[in-house]
C-alpha positions in Angstrom: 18.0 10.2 -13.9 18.4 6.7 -15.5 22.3 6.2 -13.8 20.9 7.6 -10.2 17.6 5.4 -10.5 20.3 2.8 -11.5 22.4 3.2 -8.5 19.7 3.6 -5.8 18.2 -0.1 -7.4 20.9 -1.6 -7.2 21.2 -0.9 -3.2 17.8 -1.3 -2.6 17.9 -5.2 -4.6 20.7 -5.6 -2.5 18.8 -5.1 0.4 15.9 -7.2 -0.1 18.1 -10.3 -0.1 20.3 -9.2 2.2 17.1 -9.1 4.4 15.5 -12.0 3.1 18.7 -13.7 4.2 19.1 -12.4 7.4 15.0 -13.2 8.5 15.3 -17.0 6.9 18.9 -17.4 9.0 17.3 -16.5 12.2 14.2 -19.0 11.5 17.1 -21.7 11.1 19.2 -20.7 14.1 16.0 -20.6 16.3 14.2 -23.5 15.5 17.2 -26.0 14.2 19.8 -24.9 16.6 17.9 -23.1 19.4 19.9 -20.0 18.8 17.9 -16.8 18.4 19.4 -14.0 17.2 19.4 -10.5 19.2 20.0 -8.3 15.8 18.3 -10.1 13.0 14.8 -8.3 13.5 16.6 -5.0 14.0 18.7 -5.3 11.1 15.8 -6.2 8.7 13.8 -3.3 9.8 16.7 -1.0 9.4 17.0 -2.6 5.5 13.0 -2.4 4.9 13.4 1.4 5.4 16.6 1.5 3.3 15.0 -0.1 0.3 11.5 2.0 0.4 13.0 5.4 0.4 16.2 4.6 -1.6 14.2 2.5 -4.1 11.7 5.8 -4.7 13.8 7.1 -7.6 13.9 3.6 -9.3 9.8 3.2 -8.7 10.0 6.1 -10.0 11.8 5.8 -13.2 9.9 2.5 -13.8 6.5 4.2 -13.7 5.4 2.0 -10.3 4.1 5.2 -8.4 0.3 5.1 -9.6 -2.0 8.3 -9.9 -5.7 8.5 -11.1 -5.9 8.7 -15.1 -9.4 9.3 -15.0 -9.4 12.8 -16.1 -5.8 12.8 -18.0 -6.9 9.6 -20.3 -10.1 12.5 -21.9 -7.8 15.3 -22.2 -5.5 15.2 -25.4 -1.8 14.5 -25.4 -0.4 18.2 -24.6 -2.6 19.1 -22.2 -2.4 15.8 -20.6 1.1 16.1 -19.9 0.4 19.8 -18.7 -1.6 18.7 -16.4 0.6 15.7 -15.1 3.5 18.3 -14.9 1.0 20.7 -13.0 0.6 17.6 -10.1 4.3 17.0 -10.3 4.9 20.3 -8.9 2.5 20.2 -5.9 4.0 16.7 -5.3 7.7 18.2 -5.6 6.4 20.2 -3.0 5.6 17.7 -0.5 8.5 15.7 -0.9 10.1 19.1 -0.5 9.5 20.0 2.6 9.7 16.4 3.8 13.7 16.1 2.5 14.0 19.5 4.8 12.2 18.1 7.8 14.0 14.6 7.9 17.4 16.2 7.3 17.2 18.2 10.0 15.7 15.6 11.8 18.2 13.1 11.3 21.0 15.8 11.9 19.4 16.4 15.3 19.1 12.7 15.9 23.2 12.3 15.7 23.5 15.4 18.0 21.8 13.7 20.6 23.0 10.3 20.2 19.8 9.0 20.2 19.8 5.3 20.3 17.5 3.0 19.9 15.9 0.7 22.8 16.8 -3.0 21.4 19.6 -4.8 22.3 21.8 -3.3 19.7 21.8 0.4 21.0 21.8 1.0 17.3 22.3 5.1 16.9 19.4 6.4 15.3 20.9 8.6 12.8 22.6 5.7 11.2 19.3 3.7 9.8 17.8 7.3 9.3 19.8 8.6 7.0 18.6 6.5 3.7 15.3 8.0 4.4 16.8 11.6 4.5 19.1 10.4 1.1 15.9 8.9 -0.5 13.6 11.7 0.3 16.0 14.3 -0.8 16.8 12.0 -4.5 13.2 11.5 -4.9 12.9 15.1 -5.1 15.3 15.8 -7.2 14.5 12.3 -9.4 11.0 14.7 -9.7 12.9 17.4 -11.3 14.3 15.7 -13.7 11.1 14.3 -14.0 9.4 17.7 -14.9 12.4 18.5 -16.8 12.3 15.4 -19.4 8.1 17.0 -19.9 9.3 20.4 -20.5 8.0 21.4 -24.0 10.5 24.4 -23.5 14.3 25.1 -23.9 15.5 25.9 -20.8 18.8 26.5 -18.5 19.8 23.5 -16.7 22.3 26.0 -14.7 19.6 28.0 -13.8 17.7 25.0 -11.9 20.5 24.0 -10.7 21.5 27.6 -9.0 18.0 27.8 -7.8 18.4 24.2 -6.4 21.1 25.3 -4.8 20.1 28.7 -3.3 16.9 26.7 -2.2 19.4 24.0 0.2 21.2 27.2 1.5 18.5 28.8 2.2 17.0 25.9 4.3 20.2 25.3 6.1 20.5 28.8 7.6 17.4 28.9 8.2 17.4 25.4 10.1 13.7 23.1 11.0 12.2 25.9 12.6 12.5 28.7 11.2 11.1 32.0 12.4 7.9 33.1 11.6 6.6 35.7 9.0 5.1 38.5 10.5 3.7 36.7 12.9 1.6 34.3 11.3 1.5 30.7 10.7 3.6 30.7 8.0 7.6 30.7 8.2 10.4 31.6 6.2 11.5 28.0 5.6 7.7 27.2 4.2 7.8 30.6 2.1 11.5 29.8 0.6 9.7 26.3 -0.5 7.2 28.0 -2.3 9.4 30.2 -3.8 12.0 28.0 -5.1 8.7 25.9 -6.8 7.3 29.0 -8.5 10.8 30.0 -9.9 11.6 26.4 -10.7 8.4 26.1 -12.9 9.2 29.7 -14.5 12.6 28.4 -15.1 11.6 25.6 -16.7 8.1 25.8 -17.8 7.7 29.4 -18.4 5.2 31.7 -16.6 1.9 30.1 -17.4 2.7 26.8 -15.2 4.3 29.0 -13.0 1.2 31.3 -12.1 -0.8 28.4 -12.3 1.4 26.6 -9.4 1.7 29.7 -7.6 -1.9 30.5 -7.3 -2.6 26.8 -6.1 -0.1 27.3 -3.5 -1.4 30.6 -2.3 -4.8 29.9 -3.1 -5.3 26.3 -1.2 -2.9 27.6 2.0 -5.7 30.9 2.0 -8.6 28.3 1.9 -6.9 25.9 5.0 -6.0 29.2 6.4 -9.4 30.3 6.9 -10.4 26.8 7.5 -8.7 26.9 11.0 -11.8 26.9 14.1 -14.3 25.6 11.6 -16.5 22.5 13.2 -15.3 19.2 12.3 -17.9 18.4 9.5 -16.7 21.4 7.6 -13.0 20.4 8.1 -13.7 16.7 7.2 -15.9 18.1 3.9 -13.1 20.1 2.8 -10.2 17.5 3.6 -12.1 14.9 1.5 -13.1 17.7 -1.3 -8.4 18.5 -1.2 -8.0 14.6 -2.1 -10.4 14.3 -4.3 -9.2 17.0 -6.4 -5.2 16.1 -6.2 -6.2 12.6 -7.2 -8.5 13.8 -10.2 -5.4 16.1 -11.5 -3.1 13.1 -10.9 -0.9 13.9 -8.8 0.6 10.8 -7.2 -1.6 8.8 -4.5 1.3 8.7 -1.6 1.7 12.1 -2.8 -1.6 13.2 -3.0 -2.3 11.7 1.1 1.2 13.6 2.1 0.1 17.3 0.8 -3.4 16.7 2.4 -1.1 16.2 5.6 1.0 18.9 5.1 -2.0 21.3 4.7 -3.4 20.1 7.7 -0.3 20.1 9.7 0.6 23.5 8.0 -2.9 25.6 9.0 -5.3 23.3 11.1 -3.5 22.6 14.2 -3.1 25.1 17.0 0.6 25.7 16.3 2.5 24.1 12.7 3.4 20.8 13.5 6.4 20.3 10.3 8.5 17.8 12.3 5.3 15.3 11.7 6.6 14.9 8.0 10.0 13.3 9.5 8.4 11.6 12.2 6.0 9.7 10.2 8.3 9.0 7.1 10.3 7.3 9.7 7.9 5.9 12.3 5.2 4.4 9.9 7.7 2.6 7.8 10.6 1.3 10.7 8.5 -1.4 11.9 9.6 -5.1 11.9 6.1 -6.3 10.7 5.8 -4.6 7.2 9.1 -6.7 6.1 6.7 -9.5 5.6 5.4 -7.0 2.0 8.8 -7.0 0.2 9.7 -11.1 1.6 6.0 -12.1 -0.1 6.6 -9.8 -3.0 10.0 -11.6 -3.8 8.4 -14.6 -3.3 5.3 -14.2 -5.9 7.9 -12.9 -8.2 10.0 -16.0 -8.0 7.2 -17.9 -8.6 6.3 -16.2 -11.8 9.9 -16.6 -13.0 9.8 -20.0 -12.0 6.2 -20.6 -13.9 5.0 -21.9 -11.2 2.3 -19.8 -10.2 1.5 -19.5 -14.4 1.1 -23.3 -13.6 -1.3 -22.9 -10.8 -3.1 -20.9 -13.0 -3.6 -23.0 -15.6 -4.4 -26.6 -13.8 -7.3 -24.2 -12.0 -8.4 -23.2 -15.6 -8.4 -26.7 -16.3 -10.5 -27.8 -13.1 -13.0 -24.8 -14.3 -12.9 -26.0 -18.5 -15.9 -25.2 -19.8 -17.9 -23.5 -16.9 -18.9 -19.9 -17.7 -16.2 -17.8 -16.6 -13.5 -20.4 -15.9 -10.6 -18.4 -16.1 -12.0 -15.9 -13.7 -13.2 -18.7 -11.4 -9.5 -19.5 -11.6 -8.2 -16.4 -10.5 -10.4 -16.4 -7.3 -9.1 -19.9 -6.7 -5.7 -18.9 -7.5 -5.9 -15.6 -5.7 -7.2 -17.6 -2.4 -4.5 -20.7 -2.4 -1.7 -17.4 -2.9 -3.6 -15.1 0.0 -2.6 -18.3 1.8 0.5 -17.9 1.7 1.7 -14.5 1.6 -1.0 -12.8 4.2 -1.1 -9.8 2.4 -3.4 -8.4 -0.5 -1.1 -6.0 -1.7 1.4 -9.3 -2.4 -1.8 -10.6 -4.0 -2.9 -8.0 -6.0 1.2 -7.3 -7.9 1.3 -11.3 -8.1 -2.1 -12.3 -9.7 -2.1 -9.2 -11.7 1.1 -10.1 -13.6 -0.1 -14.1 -13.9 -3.6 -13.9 -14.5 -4.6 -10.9 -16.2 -2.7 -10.9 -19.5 -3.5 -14.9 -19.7 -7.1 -13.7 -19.4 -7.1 -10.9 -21.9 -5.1 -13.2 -23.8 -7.9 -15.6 -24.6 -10.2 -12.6 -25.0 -12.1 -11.9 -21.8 -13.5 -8.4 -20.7 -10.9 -5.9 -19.9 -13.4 -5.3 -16.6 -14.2 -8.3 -15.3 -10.6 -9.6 -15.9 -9.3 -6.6 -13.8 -12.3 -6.8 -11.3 -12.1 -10.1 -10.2 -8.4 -10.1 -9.6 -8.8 -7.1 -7.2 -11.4 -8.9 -5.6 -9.4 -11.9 -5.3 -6.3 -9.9 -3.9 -9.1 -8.9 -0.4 -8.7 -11.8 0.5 -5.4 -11.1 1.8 -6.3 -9.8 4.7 -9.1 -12.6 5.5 -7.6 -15.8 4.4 -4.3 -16.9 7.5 -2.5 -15.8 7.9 -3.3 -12.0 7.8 -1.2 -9.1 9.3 -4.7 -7.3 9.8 -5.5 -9.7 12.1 -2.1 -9.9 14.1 -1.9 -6.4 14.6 -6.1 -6.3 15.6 -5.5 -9.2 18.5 -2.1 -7.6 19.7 -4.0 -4.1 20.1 -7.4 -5.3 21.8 -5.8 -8.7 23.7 -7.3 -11.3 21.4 -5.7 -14.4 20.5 -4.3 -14.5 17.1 -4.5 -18.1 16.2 -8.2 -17.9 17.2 -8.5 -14.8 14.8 -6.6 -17.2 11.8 -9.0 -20.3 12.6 -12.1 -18.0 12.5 -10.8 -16.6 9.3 -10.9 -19.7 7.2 -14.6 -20.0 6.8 -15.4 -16.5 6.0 -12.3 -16.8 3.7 -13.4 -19.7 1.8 -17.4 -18.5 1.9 -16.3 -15.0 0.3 -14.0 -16.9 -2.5 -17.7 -18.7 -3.2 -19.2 -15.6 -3.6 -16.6 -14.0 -6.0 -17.3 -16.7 -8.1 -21.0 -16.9 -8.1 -20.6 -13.2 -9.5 -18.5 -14.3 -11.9 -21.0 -16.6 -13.0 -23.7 -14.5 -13.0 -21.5 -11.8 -15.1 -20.6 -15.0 -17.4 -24.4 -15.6 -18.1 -25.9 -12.1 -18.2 -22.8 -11.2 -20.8 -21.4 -14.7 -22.0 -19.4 -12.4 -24.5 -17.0 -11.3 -21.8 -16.0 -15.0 -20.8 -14.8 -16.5 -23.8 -16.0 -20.3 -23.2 -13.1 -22.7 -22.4 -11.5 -25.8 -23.5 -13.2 -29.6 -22.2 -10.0 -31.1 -20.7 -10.5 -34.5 -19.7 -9.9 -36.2 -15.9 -6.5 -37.4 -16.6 -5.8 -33.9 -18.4 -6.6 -32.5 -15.1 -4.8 -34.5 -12.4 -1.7 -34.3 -14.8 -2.3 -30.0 -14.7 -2.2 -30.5 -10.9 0.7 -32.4 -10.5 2.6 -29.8 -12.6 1.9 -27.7 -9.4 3.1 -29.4 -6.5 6.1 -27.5 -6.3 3.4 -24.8 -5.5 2.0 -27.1 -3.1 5.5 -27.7 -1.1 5.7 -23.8 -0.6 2.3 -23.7 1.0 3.2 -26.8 3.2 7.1 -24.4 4.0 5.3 -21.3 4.9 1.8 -22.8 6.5 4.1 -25.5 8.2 6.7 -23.2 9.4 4.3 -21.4 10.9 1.6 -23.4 12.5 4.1 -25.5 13.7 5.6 -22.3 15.8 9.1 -22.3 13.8 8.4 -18.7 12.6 5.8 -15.7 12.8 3.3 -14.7 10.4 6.3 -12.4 9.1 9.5 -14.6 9.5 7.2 -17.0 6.8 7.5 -14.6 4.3 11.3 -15.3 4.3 10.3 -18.9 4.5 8.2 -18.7 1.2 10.4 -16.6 -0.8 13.4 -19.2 0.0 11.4 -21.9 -0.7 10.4 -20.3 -4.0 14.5 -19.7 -4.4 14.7 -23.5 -4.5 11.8 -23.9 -6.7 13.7 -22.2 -9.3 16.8 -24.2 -8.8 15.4 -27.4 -9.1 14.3 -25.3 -12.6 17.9 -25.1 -12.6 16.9 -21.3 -13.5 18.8 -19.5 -10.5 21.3 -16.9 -11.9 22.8 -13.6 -11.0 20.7 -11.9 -13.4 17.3 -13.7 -12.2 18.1 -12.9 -8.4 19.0 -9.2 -9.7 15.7 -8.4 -11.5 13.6 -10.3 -9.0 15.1 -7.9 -6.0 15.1 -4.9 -8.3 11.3 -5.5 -8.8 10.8 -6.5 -5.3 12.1 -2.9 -4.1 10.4 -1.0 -6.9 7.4 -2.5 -5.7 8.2 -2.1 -1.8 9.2 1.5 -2.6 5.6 2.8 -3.9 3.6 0.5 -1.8 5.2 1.8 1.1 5.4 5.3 0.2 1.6 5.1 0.2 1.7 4.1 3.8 3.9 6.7 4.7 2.1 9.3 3.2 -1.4 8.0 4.6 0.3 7.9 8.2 0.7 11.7 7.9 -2.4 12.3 6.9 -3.6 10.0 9.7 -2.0 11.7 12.3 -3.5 15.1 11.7 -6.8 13.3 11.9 -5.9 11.5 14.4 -5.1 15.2 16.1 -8.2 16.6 14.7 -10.3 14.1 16.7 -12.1 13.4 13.1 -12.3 9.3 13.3 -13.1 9.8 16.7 -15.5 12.2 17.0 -18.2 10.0 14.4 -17.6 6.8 16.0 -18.5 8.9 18.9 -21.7 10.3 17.8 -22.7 7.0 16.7 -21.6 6.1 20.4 -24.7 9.1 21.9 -27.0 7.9 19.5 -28.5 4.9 21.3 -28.9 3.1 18.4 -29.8 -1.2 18.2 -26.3 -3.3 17.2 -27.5 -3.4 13.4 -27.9 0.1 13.0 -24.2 0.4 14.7 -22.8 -2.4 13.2 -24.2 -0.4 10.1 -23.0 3.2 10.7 -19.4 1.7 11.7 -19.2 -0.3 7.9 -20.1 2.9 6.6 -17.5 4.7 8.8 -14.7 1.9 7.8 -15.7 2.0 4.6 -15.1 5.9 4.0 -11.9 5.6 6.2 -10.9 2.7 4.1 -10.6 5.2 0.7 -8.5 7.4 2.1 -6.5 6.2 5.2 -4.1 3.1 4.9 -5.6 0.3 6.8 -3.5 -0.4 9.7 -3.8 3.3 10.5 -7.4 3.3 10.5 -7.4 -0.1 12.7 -4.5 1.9 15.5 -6.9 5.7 15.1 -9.8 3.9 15.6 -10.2 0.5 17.8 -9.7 2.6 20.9 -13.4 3.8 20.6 -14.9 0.7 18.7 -13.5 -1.5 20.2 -15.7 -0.8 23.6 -18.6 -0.1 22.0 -18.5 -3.6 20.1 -18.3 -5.3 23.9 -20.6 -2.9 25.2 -23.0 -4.0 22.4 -22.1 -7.9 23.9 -20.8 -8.4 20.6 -17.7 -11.0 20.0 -15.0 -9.8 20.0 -13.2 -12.4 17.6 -16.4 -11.8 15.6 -15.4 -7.8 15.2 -12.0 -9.0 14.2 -13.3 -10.7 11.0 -15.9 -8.5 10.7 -13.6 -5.4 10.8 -11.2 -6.9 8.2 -14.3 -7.7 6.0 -14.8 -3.6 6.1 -11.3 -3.0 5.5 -11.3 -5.3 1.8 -14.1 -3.0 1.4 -11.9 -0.2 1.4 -8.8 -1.5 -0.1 -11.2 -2.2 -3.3 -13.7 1.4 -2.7 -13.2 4.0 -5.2 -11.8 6.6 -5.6 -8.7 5.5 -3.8 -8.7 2.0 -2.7 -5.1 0.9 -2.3 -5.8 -2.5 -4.3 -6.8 -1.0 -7.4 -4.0 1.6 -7.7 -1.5 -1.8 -7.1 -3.4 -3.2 -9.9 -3.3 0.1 -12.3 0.5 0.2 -11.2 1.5 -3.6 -12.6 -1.3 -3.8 -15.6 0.8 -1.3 -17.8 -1.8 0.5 -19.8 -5.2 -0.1 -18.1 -7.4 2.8 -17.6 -8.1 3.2 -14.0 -12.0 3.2 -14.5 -11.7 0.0 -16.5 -10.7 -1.8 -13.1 -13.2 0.5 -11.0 -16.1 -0.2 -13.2 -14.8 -4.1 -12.8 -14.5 -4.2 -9.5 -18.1 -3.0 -8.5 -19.9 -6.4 -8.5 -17.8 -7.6 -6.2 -18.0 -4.4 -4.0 -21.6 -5.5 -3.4 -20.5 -9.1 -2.9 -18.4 -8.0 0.4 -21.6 -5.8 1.1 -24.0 -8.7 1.3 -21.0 -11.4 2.7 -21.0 -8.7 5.5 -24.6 -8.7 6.1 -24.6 -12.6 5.8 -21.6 -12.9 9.2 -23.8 -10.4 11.0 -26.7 -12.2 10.6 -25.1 -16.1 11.5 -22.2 -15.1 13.6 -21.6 -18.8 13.3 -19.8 -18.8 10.5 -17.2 -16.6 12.1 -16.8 -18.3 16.0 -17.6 -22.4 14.9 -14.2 -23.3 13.5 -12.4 -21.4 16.9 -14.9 -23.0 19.2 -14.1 -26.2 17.8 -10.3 -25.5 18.3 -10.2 -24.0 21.6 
């Protein structure tokens, strides 16, 4: 496993500069030399999905794809790893039937000569098939996975006959295969299940194997007689399937696919199986989402640079002796970095890895270390610029740079409330903040002009893009050369530097993006199953005064947010909220920031928000309920900042106003 991981990073690393490249040479030739490019954005795209399916195996072998520990850390050792083995066989099986799927589809693909509709006429199959390589290494990067658990002697010939018999068996059988008797169920499905069960006797003996296969046969029953029940029931039992994978731990992405798979499996009218390729491809072959690995290089070059470990520390200086300073630093921190890389996912990896150790360092609580660094990483999303909001103005006809401008307040407003709870924490439990050192004024200015460097990449990527010389995405090329040159005037640029830096990038990329791909699978058999549309429609009949909506739909973000990635929620379910927001003669810039608002408040919700998993993924031995329990403080903070824009609107609509 260790030499294919090794090969698949390597490709991937190579990828995200070749990308990074290719996005800051177009910025260039545009805006130096009025030369666009007609391939650059295509090319990129076609590299972003590269590096997140053939980087799987390498996130895999580093640890990066996160699961909830929350049961497994109370269980002792052997059945811990029992148990993990358990969810690595029900995930095996996803990513099973996905590698079948996306081969098939990508064969069918180069049959048809399907070609894409940019300028380059690329053929589809050709970008296509490192998602139908990744997929089908990930699987088999599982096996080994299960195999290196085994507590039992066991054949490698054998799993590798049944491997085998398993790929021959798909291949006659083709994508659709025919059905069993009649029923839902098909032979290419069935020969899945079996390979699983004899895999796990093979390997783990008969125990795990009649334990796998009565989850198989026992959860596709359940679905099975699922089918025709009201949508209440179908939505209770959906959210009952997550909950469950994520307690056993199978894998988040993982977890999200399976619930997909069941759904497309036994609640649609007819199996739907060519979803799995569909989405893997669709969800993840989109030119916007190669602003996640560009910002993710970035932070990473800053912390190998010490810059941002600079930042860090001149805000901890700032903050000295006030009750939580460090804290209060990593909300300042947090918002300067939100700044500039748009995303909170970029946050949450970067201020994780500078600001947590420093603060457990110096001995403050495991909880409110972890809690306010996941609140910090929210504002993302909220602070410009903010993919959330390009992709909510480009769906409902709203102007982005009004949606940045009326971001900034409520941005700057919810960093001040982070910090009054930090406060209040500090004072109700001064032994979790640790108090600081008194630095005097000259102390100070000198710890902020250690940063400027910091302060020249904000000017690059702000600059670059205010000033129209790139988009919200192209900056994150902007920032991550800029932080490039940050490290040479360091004169610490080397091969092995730009190696780890890209290698971490993709590793990253890989399990963030996984998550999306398995949330847009899930998404789409709501989306079929008329589930996110069908409440905001009963809260539609109910005739019910703006609060009480306003209300219902936080609620209804809120418990989309812990389950569904958030751009999916934003596409499934603006097309219905979105009218009755101007119905209610609500603004609709005002929704914008208010809808993004819910959305931190599901990227931080337990059990599932994305945020927290990034943070249990890059902390290395945290408990998962240690940044849960941390993070709830700040959970009401959003609650009451959300009351507080509803309530003064102005807040939200002065600072466009003013700029229109």
């Amino acid at each position: 496993m260790n030499r294919l991981a090794g090969i698949t990073g390597v490709i991937s690393a190579i990828g995200v500069l070749a990308m990074t490249g290719i996005v800051g040479y177009e910025v260039l030739s545009r805006s130096l030399f009025n030369e666009p490019t007609i391939w650059s954005a295509e090319i990129s795209t076609y590299l972003l999905v590269a590096i997140a399916f053939l980087g799987l195996t390498a996130a895999l072998r580093g640890g990066d794809h996160v699961q909830v520990e929350v049961l497994l850390t109370g269980l002792p050792d052997r059945w811990s790893r029992r148990l993990l083995c358990f969810g690595d066989w029900l995930g095996l099986t996803m990513v099973a039937f996905a590698a079948w799927q996306m081969a098939f589809f990508n064969y069918a693909e180069y049959v048809n000569d399907t070609r894409d509709w940019g300028l380059l006429a690329t053929p589809q199959w050709i970008p296509e098939l490192p998602v139908s390589i990744g997929l089908a290494l990930f699987a088999a990067g599982l096996l080994l996975e299960i195999m290196r658990k085994s507590e039992r002697v066991f054949s490698v010939i054998i799993v590798a006959l049944l491997m085998a018999g398993l790929a021959i068996a798909l291949f006659i059988l083709g994508a659709r295969p025919p059905s069993i008797l009649g029923t839902r169920l098909d032979w290419g499905s069935a020969s899945i299940a079996i390979w699983i069960c004899l895999s796990a006797l093979a390997i783990n003996g008969p125990g795990m194997a009649g334990a796998v296969g009565a989850a198989l046969i026992g959860v596709s029953g359940i679905y099975w007689l699922a089918n025709g029940l009201g949508l209440a029931a179908v939505g209770a039992l959906i959210a009952m399937t997550i909950l469950v994978l994520l307690v056993i731990g199978v894998r988040v992405a993982l977890a999200l696919g399976i619930m997909g798979l069941l759904t497309l499996l036994f609640l649609l009218p007819t199996p739907q199986l060519s979803v799995l390729a569909e989405r893997s491809w669709n969800s993840v072959n989109t030119f916007t989402l190669t602003a996640v690995p560009m910002f993710v290089l970035m932070g990473a070059l800053l912390i190998r640079s010490g810059v941002t470990r600079e930042m860090f520390d001149a805000m901890g200086k700032w903050f000295g002796r006030t009750p939580g300073g460090l804290a209060h630093a990593s909300v300042g921190a947090s918002a300067v970095f939100a700044a500039v890389s748009g995303s909170s996912l970029a946050t949450a990896a970067t201020m994780g890895k500078v600001a947590c150790p420093e603060m457990i360092e110096r001995g403050y609580d495991r909880r409110l270390t972890y809690g306010v660094v996941a609140a910090g990483a929210t504002l993302g999303i909220l602070i410009p610029p903010s993919i959330a909001m390009i992709i909510y103005g480009t769906t409902v006809g709203v102007p982005v740079t009004q949606l940045f401008m009326a971001g900034v307040i409520p941005g700057l407003l919810l960093s001040a409330g982070f910090m009054g709870c930090v406060l209040i924490w500090s004072l109700l439990r001064p032994e979790a903040t640790p108090r600081g050192m008194h630095y005097s004024l000259a102390e100070k200015i000198r710890g902020s002009l250690s940063v400027l460097p910091f302060g020249l990449i904000i000017v690059a990527v702000l600059g670059s893009l205010y000033a129209g010389f790139a988009t919200p995405t192209e900056a994150g090329a902007v920032g991550a050369i800029a932080s490039l040159l940050v490290c040479a005037m360091r004169r610490m640029v080397s091969l092995r530097l730009l190696y780890e830096t890209a290698l971490e990038t993709a590793r990253i990329t890989s399990f963030l993006l996984l998550i999306v791909v398995g949330a847009a699978i899930m998404s789409w058999g709501f989306d079929f199953l008329q589930i996110p549309r069908s409440l905001v429609s009963t809260v539609d009949n109910a005739n019910l005064p703006p609060w009480a909506v306003v209300l219902i739909l936080a609620a209804l973000y809120v418990v989309l947010g812990m389950f569904v990635e958030s751009i999916s929620m934003m596409l499934m379910t603006l097309p219905v909220t979105f009218p009755i927001i101007i119905a209610l003669g609500l603004d609709p810039i005002w929704f914008g920031v208010a809808l993004v608002v819910m959305i931190e408040l599901g990227l931080v919700t337990p059990p599932v928000g994305i945020v927290l998993f990034v943070l249990r993924g890059v902390s290395g031995d945290v408990p998962l309920r240690d940044i849960v329990y941390g993070v709830l403080p700040f959970v009401v903070v959003i609650l009451l900042f959300q009351v507080l824009i509803y309530f003064v609107p102005e807040l939200v609509l002065w600072l466009p106003e003013q700029t229109k």
